[in-house]
C-alpha positions in Angstrom: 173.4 183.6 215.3 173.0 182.3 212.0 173.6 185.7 210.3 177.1 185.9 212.4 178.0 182.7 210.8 176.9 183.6 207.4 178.8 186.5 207.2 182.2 184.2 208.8 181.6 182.0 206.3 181.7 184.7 203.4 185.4 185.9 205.3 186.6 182.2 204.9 185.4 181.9 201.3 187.6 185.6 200.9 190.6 184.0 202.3 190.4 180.7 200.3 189.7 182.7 197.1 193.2 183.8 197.5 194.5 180.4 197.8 195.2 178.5 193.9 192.9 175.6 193.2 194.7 172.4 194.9 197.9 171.0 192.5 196.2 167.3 192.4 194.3 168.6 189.6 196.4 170.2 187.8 199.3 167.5 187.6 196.7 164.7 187.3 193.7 166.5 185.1 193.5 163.8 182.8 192.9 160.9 185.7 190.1 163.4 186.8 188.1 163.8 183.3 188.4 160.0 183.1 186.9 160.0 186.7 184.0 162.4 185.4 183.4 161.2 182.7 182.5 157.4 184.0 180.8 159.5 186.8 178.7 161.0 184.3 178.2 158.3 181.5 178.1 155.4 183.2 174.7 153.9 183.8 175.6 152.2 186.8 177.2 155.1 188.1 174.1 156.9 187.3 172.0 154.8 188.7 173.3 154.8 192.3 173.5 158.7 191.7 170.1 158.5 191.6 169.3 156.7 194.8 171.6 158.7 196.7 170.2 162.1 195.4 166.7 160.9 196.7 167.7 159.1 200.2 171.1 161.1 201.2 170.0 164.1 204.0 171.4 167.4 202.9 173.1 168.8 205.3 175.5 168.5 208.3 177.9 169.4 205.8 177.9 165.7 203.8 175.2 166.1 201.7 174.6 165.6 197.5 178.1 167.7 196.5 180.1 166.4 198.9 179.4 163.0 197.7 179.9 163.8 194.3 183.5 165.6 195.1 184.6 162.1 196.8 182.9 160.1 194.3 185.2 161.7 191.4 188.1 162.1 193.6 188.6 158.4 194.3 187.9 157.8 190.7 190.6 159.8 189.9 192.9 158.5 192.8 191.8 154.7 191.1 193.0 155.6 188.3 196.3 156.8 189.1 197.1 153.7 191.4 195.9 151.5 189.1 198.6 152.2 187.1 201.5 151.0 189.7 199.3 148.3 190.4 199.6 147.6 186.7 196.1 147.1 186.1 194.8 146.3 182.8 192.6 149.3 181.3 189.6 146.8 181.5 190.2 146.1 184.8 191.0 149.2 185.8 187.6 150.6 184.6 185.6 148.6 186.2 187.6 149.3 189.8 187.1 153.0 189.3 183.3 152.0 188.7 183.4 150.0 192.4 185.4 153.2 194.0 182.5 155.6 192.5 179.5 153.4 193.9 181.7 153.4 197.1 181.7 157.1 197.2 178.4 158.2 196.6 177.3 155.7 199.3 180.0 156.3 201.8 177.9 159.0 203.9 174.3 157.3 203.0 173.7 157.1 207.4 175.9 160.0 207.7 173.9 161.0 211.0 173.6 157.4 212.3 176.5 157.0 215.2 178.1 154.2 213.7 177.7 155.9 209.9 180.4 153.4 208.5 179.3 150.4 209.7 175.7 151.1 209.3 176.5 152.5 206.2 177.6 149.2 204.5 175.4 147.2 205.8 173.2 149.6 204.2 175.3 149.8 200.7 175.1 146.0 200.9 171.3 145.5 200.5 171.1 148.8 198.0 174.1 146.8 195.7 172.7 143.7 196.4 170.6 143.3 192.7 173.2 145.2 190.8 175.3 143.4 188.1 178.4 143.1 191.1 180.4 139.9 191.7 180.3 139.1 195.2 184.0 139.9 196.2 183.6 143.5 194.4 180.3 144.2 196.4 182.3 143.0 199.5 185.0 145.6 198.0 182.9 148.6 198.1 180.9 147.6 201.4 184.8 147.5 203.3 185.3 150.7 202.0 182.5 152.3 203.4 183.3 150.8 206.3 186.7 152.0 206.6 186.5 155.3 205.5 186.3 157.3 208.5 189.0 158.9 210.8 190.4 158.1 213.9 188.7 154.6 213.7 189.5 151.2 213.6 189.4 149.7 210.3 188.3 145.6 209.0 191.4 144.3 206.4 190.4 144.0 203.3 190.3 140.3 201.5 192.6 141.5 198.6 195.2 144.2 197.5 192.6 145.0 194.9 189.9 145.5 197.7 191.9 147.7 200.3 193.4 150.0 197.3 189.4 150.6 196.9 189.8 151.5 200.4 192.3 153.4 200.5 191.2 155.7 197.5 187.8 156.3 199.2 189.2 157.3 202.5 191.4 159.6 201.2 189.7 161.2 198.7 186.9 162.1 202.0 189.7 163.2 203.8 190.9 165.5 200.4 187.9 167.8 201.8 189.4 168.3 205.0 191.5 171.4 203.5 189.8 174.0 201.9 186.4 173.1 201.7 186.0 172.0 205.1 186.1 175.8 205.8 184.5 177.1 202.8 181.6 174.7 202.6 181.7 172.0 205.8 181.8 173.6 208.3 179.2 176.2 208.5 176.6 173.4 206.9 177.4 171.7 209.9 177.1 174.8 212.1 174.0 175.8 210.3 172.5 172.1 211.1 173.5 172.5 214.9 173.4 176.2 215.3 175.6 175.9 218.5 176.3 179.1 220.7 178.7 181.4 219.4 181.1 180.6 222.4 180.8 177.0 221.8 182.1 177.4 218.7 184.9 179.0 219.5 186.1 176.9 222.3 185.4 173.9 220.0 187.8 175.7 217.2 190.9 174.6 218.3 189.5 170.8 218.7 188.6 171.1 214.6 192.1 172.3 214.0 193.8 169.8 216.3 191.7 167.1 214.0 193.4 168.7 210.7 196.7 168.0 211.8 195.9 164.6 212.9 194.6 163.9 209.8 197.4 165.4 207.4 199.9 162.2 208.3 196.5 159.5 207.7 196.5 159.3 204.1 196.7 155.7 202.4 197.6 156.0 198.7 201.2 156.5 197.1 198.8 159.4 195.8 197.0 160.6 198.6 200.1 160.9 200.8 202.1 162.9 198.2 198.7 165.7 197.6 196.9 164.7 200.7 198.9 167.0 203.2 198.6 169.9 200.9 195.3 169.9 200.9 195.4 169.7 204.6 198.1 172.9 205.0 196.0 174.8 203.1 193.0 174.5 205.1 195.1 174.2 207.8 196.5 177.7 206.8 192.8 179.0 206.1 191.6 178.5 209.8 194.2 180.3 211.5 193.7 183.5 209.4 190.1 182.9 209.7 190.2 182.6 213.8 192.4 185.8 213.9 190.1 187.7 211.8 187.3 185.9 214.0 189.0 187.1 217.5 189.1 190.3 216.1 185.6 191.3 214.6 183.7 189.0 217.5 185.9 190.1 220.7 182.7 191.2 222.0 181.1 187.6 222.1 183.8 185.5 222.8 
């Protein structure tokens, strides 16, 4: 079973070669080299890096990469609302600093049931001797805790603090378009290793879940890029299920 999804997975890669790299970094390149760059010179930053690269679990498709692709995403997404917030550029360093150590913890229980939730609590204790004043740690520990789909969220104590929020959920929810079927999706498959019918009669469930998620986006941002992200996953799956119905008729 595993080679049937390997060589899926190679069709899906196919098809989203075809597909340009998503327009958010293109138009807002420069807010993402800021974001990498504090991602890779900041000794903070670095320093959670490090935790999470020795403590984060691999797989189920929210492992190392996938924190780092969130981590600069909602760095980037900081900076660009900090802006219309009218943040100062002091300021505004240090909250894409909080939104980074946000994002490389967000998915630290990722196989817990209550991931968020545990997750922050989790965050909290990590953070808890770093140099953070205590509404910023309370900043990043909401975030985590809000930054899942489909759930009920806890408000934040300040516009400064949800924004935090709001960047982290979305820039998760930015890999719900084309790497959720290049990348996501068959970790997770490869973690669970379901039956091949399962899979397909869970399919239209996962694509049901991309819609739903295309209209949840927070930012000014995230809801101007988020839902192209979205379509073009969105777009990636169909193809990929007709190409699946096709090839696999035999075991569906």
């Amino acid at each position: 079973m595993e080679t049937i999804y390997a060589n899926i997975q190679k069709v899906a890669q196919r098809i989203a070669s075809g597909f340009p790299s998503p327009d958010f970094y293109r138009d807002h390149h420069s807010a993402v080299q800021y974001s990498f760059k504090v991602f890779e010179t900041d000794p903070i930053v670095e320093k959670v890096h490090r935790f999470v690269a020795t403590h984060l679990e691999d797989d189920f498709g929210h492992g190392l990469d996938h924190a780092a692709k969130v981590t600069i995403d909602a760095g980037a997404l900081m900076f660009i609302e900090s802006g219309f917030a009218g943040y100062e550029d002091s300021f505004c360093r240090q909250r894409v600093l909080i939104v980074q150590c946000a994002g490389l913890l967000h998915d630290i229980k990722r196989k817990r049931k209550n991931h968020s939730v545990e997750g922050a609590a989790f965050a909290r204790e990590v953070l808890k001797d770093y140099p953070f004043m205590p509404e910023e740690l309370d900043d990043i520990c909401t975030a985590i805790r809000n930054h899942e789909a489909f759930r009920s969220t806890v408000e934040s104590k300040t516009s400064d603090g949800k924004l935090v929020s709001d960047c982290l959920y979305d820039a998760d929810k930015f890999r719900w378009g084309p790497d959720n079927f290049t990348s996501t999706l068959w970790e997770m498959v490869s973690y669970l290793n379901p039956p091949f019918s399962e899979f397909i009669a869970q399919y239209p469930k996962g694509m049901e879940s991309l819609y739903r998620i295309r209209d949840s986006f927070r930012t000014t941002t995230g809801k101007k890029y988020g839902p192209r992200f979205i379509d073009t996953g969105i777009t990636i799956g169909k193809e990929l299920l007709e190409i699946i119905k096709s090839d696999y008729a035999h075991l569906i």
